[in-house]
PyMOL CGO cylinders between C-alpha atoms (Angstrom):
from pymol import cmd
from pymol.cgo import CYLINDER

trace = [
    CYLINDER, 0.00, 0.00, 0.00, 1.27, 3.66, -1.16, 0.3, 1, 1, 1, 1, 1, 1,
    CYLINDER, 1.27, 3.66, -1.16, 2.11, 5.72, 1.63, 0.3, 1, 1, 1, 1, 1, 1,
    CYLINDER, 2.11, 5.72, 1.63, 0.16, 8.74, 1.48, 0.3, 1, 1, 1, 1, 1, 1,
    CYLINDER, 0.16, 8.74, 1.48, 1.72, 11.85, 0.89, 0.3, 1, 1, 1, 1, 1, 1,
    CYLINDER, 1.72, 11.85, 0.89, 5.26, 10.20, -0.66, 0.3, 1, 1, 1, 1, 1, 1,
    CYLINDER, 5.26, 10.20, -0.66, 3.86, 9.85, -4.12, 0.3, 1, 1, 1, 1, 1, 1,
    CYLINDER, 3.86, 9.85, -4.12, 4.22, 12.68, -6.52, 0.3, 1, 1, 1, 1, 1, 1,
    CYLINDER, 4.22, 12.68, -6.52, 2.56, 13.76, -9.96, 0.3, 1, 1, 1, 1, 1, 1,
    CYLINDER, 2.56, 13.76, -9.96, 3.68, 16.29, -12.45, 0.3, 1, 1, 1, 1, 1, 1,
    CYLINDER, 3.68, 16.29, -12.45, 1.10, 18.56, -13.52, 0.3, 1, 1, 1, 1, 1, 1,
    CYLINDER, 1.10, 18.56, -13.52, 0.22, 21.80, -15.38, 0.3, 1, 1, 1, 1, 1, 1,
    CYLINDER, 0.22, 21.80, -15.38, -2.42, 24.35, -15.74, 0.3, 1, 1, 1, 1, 1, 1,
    CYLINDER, -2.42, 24.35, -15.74, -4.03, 25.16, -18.79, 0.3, 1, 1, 1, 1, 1, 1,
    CYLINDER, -4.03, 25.16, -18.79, -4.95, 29.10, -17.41, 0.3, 1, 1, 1, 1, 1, 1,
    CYLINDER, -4.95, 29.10, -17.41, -1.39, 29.98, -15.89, 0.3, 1, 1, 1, 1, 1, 1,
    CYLINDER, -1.39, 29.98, -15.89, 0.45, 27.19, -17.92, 0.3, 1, 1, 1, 1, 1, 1,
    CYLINDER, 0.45, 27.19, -17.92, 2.39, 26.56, -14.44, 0.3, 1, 1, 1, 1, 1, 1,
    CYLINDER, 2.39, 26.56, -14.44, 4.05, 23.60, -13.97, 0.3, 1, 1, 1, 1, 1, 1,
    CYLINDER, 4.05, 23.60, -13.97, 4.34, 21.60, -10.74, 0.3, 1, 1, 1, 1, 1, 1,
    CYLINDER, 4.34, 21.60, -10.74, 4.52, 18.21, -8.44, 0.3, 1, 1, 1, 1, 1, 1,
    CYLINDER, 4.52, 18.21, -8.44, 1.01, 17.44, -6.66, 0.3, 1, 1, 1, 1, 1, 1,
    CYLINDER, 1.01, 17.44, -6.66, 0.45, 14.74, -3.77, 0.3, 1, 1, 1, 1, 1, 1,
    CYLINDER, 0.45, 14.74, -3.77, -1.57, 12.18, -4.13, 0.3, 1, 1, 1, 1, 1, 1,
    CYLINDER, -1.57, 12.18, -4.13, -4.28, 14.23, -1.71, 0.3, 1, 1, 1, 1, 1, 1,
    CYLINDER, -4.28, 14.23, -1.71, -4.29, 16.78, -4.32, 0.3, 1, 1, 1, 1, 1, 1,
    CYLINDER, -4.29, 16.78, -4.32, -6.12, 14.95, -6.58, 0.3, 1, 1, 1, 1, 1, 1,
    CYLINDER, -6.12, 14.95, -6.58, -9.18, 13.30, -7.15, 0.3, 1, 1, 1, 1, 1, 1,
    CYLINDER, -9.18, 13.30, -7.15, -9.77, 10.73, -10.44, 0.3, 1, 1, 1, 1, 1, 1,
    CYLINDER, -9.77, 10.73, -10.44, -13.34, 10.15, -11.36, 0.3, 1, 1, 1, 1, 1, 1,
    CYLINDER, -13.34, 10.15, -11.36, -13.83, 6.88, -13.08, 0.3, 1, 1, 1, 1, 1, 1,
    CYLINDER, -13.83, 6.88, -13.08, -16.98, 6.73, -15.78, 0.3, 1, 1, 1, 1, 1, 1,
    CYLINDER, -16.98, 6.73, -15.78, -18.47, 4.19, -17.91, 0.3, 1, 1, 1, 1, 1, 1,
    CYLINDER, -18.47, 4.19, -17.91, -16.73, 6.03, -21.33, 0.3, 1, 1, 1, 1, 1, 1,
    CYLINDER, -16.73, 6.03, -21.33, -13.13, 7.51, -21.88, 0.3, 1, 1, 1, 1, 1, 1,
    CYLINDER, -13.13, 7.51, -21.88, -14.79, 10.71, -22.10, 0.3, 1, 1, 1, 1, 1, 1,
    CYLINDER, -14.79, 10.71, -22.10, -16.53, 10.10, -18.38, 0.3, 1, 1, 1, 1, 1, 1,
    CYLINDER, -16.53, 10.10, -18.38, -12.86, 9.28, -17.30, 0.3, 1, 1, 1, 1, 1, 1,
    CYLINDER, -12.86, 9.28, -17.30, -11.03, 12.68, -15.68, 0.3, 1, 1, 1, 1, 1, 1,
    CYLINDER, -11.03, 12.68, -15.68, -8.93, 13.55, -12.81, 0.3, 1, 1, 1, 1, 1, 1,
    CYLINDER, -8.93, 13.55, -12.81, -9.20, 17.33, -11.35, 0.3, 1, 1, 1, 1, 1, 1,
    CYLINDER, -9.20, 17.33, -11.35, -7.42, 19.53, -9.28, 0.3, 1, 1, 1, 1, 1, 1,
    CYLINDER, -7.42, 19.53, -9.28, -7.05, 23.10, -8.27, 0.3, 1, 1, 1, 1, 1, 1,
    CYLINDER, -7.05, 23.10, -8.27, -3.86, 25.05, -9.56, 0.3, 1, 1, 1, 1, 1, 1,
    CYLINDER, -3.86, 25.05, -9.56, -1.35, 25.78, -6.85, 0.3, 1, 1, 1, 1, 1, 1,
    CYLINDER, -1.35, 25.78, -6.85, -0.19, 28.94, -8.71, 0.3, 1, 1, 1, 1, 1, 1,
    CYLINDER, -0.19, 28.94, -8.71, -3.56, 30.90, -10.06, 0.3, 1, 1, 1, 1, 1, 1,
    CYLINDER, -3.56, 30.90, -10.06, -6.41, 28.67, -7.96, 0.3, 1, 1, 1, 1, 1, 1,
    CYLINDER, -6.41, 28.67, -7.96, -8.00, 27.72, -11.54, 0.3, 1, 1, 1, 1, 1, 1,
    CYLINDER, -8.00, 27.72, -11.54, -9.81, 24.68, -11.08, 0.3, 1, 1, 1, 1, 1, 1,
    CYLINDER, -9.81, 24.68, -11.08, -8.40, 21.93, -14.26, 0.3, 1, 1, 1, 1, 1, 1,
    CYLINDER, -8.40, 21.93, -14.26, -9.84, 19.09, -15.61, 0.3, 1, 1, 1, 1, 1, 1,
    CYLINDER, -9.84, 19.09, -15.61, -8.43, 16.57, -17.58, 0.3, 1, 1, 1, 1, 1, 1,
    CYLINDER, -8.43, 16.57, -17.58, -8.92, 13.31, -19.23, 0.3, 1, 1, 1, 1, 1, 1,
    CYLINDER, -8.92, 13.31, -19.23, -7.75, 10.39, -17.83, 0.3, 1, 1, 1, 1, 1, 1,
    CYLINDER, -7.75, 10.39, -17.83, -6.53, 7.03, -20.07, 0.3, 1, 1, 1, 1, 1, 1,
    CYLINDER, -6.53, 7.03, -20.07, -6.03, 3.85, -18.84, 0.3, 1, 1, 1, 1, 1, 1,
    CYLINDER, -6.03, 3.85, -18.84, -2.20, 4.58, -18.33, 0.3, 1, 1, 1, 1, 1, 1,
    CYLINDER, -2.20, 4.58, -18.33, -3.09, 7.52, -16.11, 0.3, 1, 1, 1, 1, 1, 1,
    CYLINDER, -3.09, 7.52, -16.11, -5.67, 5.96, -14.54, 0.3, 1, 1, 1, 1, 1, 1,
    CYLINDER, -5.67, 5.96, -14.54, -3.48, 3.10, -12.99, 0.3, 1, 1, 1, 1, 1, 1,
    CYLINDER, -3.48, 3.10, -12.99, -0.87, 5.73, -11.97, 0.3, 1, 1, 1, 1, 1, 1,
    CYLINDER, -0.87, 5.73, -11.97, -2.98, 7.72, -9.76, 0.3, 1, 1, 1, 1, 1, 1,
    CYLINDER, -2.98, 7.72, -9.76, -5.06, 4.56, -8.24, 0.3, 1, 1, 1, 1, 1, 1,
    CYLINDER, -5.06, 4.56, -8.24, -1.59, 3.25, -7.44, 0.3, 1, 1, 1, 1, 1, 1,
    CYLINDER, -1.59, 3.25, -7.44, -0.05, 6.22, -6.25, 0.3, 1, 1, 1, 1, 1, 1,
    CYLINDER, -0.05, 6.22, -6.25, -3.13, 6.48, -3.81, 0.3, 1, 1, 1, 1, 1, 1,
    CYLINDER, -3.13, 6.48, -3.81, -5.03, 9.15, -5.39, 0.3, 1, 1, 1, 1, 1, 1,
    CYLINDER, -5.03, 9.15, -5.39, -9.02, 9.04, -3.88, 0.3, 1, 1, 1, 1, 1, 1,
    CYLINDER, -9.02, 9.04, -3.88, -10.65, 7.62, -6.93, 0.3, 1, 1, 1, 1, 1, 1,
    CYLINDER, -10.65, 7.62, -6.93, -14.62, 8.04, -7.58, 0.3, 1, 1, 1, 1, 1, 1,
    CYLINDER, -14.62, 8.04, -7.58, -16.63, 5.65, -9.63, 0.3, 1, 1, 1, 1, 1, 1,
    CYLINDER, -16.63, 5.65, -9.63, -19.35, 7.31, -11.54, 0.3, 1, 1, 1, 1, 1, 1,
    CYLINDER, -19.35, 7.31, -11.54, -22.18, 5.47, -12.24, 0.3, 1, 1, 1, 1, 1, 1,
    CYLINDER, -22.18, 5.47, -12.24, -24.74, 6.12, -15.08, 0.3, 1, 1, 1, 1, 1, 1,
    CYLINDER, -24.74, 6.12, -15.08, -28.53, 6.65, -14.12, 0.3, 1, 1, 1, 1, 1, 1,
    CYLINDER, -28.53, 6.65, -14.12, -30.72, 3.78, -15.14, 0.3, 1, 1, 1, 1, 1, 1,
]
cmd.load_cgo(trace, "trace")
């Protein structure tokens, strides 16, 4: 089990174009039935913008193994 906190993801921002390392607490992955349901978020360190981006299944196991909280979205029936 990752230890929370020691794993560390590159990331930029689309508004400020900043680039920076994020813990794993500083992200959140929502998992949906489609690639295009599939994302991970998080707020920019530098400007505040909140980002949004699409996340493939490479991605996807990085952050669910580098502990990021994970949310499985579920369609309506």
């Amino acid at each position: 089990m990752p230890v929370p906190g020691a794993v560390r993801f590159r990331a930029a921002c689309p508004d400020c174009r900043g680039r920076f390392e994020l813990a794993a607490g500083a992200l959140r992955l929502a998992i949906g039935a489609t690639s295009r349901t599939t994302f991970y978020t998080f707020t920019c360190p530098e400007c505040s913008a909140p980002v949004r981006k699409p996340a493939g299944e490479r991605i996807v196991e990085l952050l669910t193994g580098g502990g990021v909280r994970t949310l499985r979205l579920h369609a309506a029936p």
